[in-house]
MIKE-124830 format. One line per 8 residues: number of its first residue (from 1); their letters; for each residue x negated, y negated, z negated of C-alpha. Coordinates in pm, 1 decimal. Last residue first. Example, Ala and Ser with C-alpha at 12.3 -4.5 7.8 and 13.67 -1.06 7.14 Angstrom:
% residues 2
2	sa	-1367.0/106.0/-714.0 ~ -1230.0/450.0/-780.0
//
This chain:
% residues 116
116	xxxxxxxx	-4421.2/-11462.7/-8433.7 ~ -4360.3/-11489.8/-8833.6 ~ -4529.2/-11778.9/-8895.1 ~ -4350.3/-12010.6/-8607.0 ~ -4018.0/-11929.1/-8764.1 ~ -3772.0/-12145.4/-8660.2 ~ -3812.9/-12005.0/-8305.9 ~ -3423.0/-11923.3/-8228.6
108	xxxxxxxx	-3506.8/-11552.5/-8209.8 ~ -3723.4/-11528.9/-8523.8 ~ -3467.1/-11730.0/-8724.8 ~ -3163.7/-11521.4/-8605.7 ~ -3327.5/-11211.6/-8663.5 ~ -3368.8/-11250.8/-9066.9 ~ -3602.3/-11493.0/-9225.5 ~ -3704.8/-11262.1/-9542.9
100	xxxxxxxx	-3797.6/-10984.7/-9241.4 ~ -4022.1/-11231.6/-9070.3 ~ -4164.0/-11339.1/-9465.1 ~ -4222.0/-10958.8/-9513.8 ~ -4387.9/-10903.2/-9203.1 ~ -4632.0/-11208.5/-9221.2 ~ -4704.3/-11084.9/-9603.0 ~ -4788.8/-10784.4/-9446.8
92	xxxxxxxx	-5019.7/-10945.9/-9181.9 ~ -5182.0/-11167.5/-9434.1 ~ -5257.0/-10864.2/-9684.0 ~ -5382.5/-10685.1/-9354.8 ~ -5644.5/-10999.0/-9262.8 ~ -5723.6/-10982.3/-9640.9 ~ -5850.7/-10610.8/-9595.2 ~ -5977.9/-10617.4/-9305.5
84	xxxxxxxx	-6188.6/-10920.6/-9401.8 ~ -6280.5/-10704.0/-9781.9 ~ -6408.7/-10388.8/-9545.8 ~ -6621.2/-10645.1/-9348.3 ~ -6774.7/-10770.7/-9622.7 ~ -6835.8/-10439.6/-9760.9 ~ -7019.3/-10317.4/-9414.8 ~ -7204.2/-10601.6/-9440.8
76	xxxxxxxx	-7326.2/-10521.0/-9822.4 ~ -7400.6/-10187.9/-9710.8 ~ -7590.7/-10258.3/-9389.3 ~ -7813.0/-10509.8/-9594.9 ~ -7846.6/-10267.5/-9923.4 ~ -7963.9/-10018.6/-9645.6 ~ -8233.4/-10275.0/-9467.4 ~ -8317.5/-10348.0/-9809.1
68	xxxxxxxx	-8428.5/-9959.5/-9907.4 ~ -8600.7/-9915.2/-9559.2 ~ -8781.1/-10201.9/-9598.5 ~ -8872.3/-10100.1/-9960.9 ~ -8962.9/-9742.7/-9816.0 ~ -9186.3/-9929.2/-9495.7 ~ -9401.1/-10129.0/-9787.2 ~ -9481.2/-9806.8/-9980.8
60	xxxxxxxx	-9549.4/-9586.9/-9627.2 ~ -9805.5/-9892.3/-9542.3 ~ -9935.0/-9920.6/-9921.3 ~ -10007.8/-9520.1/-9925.0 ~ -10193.0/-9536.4/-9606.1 ~ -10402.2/-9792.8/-9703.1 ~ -10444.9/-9616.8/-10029.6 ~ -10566.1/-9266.8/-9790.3
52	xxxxxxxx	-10808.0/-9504.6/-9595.1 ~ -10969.9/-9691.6/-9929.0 ~ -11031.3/-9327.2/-10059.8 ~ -11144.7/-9182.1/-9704.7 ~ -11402.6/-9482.8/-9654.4 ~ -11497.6/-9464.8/-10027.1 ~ -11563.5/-9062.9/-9965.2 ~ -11758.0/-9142.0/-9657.0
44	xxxxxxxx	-11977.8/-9364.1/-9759.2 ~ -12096.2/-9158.0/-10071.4 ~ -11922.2/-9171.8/-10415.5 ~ -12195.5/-9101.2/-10685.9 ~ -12079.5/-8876.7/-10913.4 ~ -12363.0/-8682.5/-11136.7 ~ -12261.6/-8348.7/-11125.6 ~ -12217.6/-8252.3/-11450.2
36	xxxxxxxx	-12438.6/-7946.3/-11466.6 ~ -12148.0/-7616.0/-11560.4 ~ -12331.4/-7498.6/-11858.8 ~ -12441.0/-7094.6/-11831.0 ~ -12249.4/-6880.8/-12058.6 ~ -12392.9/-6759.1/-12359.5 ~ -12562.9/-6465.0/-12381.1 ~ -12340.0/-6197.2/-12594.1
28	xxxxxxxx	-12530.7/-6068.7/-12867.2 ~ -12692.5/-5706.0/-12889.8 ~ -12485.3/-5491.7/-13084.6 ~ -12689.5/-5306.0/-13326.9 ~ -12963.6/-5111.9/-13295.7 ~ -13233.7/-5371.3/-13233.4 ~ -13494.8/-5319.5/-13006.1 ~ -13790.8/-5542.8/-13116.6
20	xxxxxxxx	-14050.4/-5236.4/-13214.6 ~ -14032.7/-5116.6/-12820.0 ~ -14254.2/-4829.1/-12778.5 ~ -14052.0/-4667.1/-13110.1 ~ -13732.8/-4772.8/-12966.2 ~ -13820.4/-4625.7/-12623.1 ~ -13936.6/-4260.2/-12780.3 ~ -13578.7/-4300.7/-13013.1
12	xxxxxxxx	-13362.8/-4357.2/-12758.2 ~ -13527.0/-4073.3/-12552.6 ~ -13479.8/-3828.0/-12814.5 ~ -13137.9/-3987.7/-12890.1 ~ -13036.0/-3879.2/-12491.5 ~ -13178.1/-3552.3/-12480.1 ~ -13027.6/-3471.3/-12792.7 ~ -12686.4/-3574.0/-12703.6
4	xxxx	-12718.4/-3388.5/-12401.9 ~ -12791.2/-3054.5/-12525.5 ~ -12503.4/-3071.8/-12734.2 ~ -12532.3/-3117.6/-13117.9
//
């Protein structure tokens, strides 16, 4: 044995015999302090900042629904519109074909109000 090794279980064994308790082996692990549950009690403030930050949420809920029907508005004109354009160039083709059915003659002479 090494110098130090004896120096060191010579003292171990002077403090274990002043201190009859010490127990050789692995002392246990102390167990970790319990978080305190912090008793909640909402102050002033906190309701004020709750009921603030659910106005806040109701005002951006009730502008994303306008939002949302102003688009199903602009789409539902814009379809409309598409459909008139549509049925005003059925009616202009059908003008066309009936001018064209007619011949020159009739478009000339005026028989053929539809067609002009």
């Amino acid at each position: 044995m090494s110098f130090c090794n004896d120096h060191k279980t010579h003292h171990q064994r002077n403090w274990m015999y002043r201190n009859s308790a010490y127990n050789l082996e692995k002392p246990k692990p102390k167990p970790k302090a319990k978080k305190k549950k912090r008793n909640v009690e909402k102050t002033v403030e906190e309701e004020e900042q709750l009921n603030h930050r659910l106005r806040l949420a109701a005002i951006e809920n009730t502008k994303r629904k306008r939002n949302e029907e102003r688009e199903l508005r602009k789409m539902a004109r814009e379809f409309a519109e598409k459909n008139e354009r549509a049925k005003e160039r059925a009616g202009k083709v059908d003008r066309a074909q009936h001018a064209k059915e007619a011949g020159p003659e009739a478009t000339s002479k005026a028989q053929c109000t539809r067609c002009t």
